[in-house]
NUVEXMI-145272 format. One line per field, with one value per residue: residue in one letter; x, y, z of N, C-alpha, C in turn. Coordinates in steps of 0.1 Angstrom, whole numbers, m for minus. Each point is the difference from the previous one (the first is absolute). Layout:
BEGIN
kolza: A	...
n.x: X	...
n.y: Y	...
n.z: Z	...
ca.x: X	...
ca.y: Y	...
ca.z: Z	...
c.x: X	...
c.y: Y	...
c.z: Z	...
// end
This chain:
BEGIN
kolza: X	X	X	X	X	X	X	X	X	X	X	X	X	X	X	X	X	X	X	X	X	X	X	X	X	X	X	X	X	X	X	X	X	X	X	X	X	X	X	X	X	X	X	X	X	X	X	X	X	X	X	X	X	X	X	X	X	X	X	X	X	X	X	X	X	X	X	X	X	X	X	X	X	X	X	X	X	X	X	X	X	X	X	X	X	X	X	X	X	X	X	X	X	X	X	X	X	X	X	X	X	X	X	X	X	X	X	X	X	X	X	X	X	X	X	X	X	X	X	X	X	X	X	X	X	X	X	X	X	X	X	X	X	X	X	X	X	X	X	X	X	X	X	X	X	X	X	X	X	X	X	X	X	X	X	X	X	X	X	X	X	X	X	X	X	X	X	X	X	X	X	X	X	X	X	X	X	X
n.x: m316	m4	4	m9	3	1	m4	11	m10	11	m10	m4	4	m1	m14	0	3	m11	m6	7	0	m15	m1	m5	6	m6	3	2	m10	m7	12	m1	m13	0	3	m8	m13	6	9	0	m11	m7	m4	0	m5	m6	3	m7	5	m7	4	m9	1	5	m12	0	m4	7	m1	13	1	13	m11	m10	11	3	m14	m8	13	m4	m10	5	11	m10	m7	12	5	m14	1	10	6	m8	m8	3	m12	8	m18	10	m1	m7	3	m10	11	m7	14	2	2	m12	6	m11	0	8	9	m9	m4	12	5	m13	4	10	m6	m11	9	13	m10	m7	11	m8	7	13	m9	9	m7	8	m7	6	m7	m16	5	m13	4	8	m13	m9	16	m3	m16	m1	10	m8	m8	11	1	6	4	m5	12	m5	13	2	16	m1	m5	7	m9	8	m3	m9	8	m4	m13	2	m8	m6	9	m5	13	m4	3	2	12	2	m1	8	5	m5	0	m10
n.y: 462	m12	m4	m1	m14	m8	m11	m4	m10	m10	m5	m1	12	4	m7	4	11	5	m4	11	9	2	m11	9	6	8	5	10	1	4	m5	m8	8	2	m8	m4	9	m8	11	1	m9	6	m9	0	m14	m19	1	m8	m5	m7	m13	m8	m10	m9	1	m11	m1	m12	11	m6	m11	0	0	m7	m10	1	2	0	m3	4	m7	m11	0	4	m7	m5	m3	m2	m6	3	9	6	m9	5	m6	m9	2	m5	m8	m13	2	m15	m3	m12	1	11	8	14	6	5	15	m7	m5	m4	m2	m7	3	0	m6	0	m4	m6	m6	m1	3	m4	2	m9	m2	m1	m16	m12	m13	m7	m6	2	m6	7	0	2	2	m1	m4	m3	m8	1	m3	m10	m4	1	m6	m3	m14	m8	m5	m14	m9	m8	m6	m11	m1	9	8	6	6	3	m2	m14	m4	2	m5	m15	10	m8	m6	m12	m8	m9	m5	m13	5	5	m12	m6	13	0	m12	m7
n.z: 412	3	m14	m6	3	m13	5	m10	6	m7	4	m11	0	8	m7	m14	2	9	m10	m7	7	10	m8	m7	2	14	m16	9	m10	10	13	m8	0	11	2	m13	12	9	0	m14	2	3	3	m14	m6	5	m12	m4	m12	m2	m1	0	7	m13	m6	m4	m10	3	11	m6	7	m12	m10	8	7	m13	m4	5	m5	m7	m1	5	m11	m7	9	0	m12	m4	6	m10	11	m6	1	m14	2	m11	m3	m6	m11	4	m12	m4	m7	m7	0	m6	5	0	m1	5	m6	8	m9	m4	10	3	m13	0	11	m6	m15	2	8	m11	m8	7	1	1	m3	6	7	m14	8	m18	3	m6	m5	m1	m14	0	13	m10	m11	6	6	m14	1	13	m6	m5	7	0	m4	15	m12	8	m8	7	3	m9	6	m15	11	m9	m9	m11	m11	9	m1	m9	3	8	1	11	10	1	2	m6	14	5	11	m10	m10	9	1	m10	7	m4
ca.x: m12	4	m6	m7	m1	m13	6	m10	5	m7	m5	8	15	0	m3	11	10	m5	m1	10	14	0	m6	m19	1	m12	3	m11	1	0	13	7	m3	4	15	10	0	11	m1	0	m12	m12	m7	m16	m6	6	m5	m1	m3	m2	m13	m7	0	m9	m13	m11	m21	m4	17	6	4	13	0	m7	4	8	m6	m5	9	3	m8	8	12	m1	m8	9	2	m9	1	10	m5	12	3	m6	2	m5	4	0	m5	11	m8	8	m1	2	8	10	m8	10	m4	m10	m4	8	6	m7	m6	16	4	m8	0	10	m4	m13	2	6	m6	m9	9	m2	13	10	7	m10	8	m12	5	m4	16	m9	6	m11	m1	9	m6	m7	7	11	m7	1	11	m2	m6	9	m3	14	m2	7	m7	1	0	7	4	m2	m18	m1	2	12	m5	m3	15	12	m10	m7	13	7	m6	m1	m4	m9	13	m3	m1	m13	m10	0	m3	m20	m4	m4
ca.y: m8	m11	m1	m11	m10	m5	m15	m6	m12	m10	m3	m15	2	m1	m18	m10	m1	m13	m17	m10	5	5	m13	0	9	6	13	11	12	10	4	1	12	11	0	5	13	3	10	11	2	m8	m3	6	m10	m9	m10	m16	m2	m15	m10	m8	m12	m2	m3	m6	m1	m10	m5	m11	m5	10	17	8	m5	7	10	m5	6	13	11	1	6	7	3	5	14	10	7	10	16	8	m13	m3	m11	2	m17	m4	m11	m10	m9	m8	1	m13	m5	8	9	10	13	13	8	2	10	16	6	4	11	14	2	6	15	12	2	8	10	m1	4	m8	m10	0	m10	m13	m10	m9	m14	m9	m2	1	6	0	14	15	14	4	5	13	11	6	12	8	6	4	m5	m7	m11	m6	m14	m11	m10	m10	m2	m11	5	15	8	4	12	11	1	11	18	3	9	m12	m18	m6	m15	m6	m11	m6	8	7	m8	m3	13	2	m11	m5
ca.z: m2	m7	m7	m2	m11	m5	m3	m13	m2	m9	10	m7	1	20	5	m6	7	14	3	m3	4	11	8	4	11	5	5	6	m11	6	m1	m16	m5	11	m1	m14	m6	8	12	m6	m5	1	m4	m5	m6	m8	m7	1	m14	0	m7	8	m7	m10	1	m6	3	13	9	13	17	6	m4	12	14	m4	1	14	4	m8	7	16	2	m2	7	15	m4	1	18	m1	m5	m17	m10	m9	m13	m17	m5	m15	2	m8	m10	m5	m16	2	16	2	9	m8	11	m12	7	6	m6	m2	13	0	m8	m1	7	1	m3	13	14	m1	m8	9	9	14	7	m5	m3	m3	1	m6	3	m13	m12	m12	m9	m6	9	m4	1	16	5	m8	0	13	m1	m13	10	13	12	1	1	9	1	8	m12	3	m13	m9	2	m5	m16	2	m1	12	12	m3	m3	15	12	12	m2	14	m5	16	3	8	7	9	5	13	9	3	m5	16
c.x: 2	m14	m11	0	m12	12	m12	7	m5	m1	7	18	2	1	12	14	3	3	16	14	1	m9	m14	m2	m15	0	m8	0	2	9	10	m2	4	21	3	1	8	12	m6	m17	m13	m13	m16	m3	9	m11	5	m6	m1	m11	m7	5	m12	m13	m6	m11	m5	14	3	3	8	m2	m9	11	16	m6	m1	18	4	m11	0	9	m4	m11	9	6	m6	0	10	m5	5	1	m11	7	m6	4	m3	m11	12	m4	9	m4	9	8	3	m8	9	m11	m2	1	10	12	m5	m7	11	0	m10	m3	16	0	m5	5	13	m5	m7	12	m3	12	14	14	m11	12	m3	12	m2	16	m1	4	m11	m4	11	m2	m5	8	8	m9	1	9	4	m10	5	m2	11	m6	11	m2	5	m1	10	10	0	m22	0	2	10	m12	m8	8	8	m9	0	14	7	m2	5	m1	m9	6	m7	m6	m11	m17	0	m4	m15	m7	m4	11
c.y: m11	0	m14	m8	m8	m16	m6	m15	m7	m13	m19	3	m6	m11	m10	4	m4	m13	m4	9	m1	m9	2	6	4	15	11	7	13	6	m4	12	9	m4	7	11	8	5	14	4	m8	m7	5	m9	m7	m6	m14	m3	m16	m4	m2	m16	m3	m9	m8	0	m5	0	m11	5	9	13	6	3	17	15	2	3	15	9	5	9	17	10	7	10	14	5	5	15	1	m10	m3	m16	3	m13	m4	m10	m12	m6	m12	m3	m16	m6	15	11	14	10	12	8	7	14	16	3	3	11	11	1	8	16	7	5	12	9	9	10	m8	m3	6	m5	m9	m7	m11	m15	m11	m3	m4	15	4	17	7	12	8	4	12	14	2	6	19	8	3	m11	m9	m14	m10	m13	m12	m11	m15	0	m15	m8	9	2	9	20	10	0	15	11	10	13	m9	m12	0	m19	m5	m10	m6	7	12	m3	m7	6	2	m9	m6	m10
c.z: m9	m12	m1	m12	1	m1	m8	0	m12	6	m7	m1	13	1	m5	7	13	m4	m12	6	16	12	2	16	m1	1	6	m10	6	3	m12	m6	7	2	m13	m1	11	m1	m8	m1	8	m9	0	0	m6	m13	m3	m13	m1	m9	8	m7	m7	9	m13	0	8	3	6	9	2	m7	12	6	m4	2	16	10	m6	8	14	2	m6	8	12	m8	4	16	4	m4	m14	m11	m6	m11	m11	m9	m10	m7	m6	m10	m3	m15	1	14	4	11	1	15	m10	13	12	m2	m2	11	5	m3	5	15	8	m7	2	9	m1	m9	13	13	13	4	m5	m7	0	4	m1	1	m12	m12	m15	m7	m4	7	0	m7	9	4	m3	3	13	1	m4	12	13	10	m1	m1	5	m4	3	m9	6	m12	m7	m6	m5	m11	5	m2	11	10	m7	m4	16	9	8	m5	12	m1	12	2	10	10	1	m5	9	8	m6	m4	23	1
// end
């Protein structure tokens, strides 16, 4: 009997590496989730951890037109079976802009799920050093963690908490991408 995983995307890890390693490719989240958890596991559920683009009191032209794309892209998300989104917010503090919230729906969403015996594998896509605790507890709770990473996109620390890795290469964003 093949076990079940849980894919935990960082949904700003993915993008920035789309638009600077992998040409902004169209990827099918759906089969990206369903290939990672290929051949050893099926898929329970994908999560999707994101901002929304920033919003001003009176939004510009490109804070709608930026929104108005997010909400599209996440709207097709949602017509995927098993897919849960989670969404941070984005605050801006003078030029700079910080992501709240994120991290930690991450994290307690991994621990629930392996406290929880739901799943037997997580497979978290990210290269945020910030989810190696989580990761040390899902452990502790018997579960195989799996992580999908870029080299050199990676905290060295959650590369070396994680049971597997897995690099993401051109190739097989090609392979789930339209």
């Amino acid at each position: 009997m093949l076990g079940k995983a849980a894919v935990l995307i960082d949904g700003g890890y993915i993008r920035a590496l789309n638009k600077n390693r992998f040409g902004m490719k169209k990827i099918d989240f759906l089969r990206f989730s369903d290939d990672l958890c290929k051949p050893d596991c099926t898929r329970f559920r994908t999560y999707y951890y994101i901002c929304p683009p920033y919003q001003s009191t009176v939004p510009t032209k490109k804070e709608r037109a930026l929104k108005a794309g997010m909400d599209k892209f996440l709207y097709e998300l949602k017509q995927h079976p098993r897919f849960e989104i989670r969404l941070g917010i984005l605050k801006k503090t003078g030029k700079k802009y910080e992501q709240k919230g994120v991290d930690v729906l991450f994290a307690c969403d991994l621990v629930r799920l392996a406290a929880a015996k739901v799943i037997d594998k997580a497979i978290i896509v990210s290269g945020d050093s910030d989810f190696t605790p989580a990761v040390k507890i899902a452990k502790e709770e018997m579960v195989i963690t799996k992580l999908v990473y870029y080299p050199g996109a990676c905290a060295p620390a959650l590369y070396d908490v994680c049971d597997e890795r897995m690099r993401l290469t051109q190739s097989f964003i090609d392979s789930v991408s339209f």
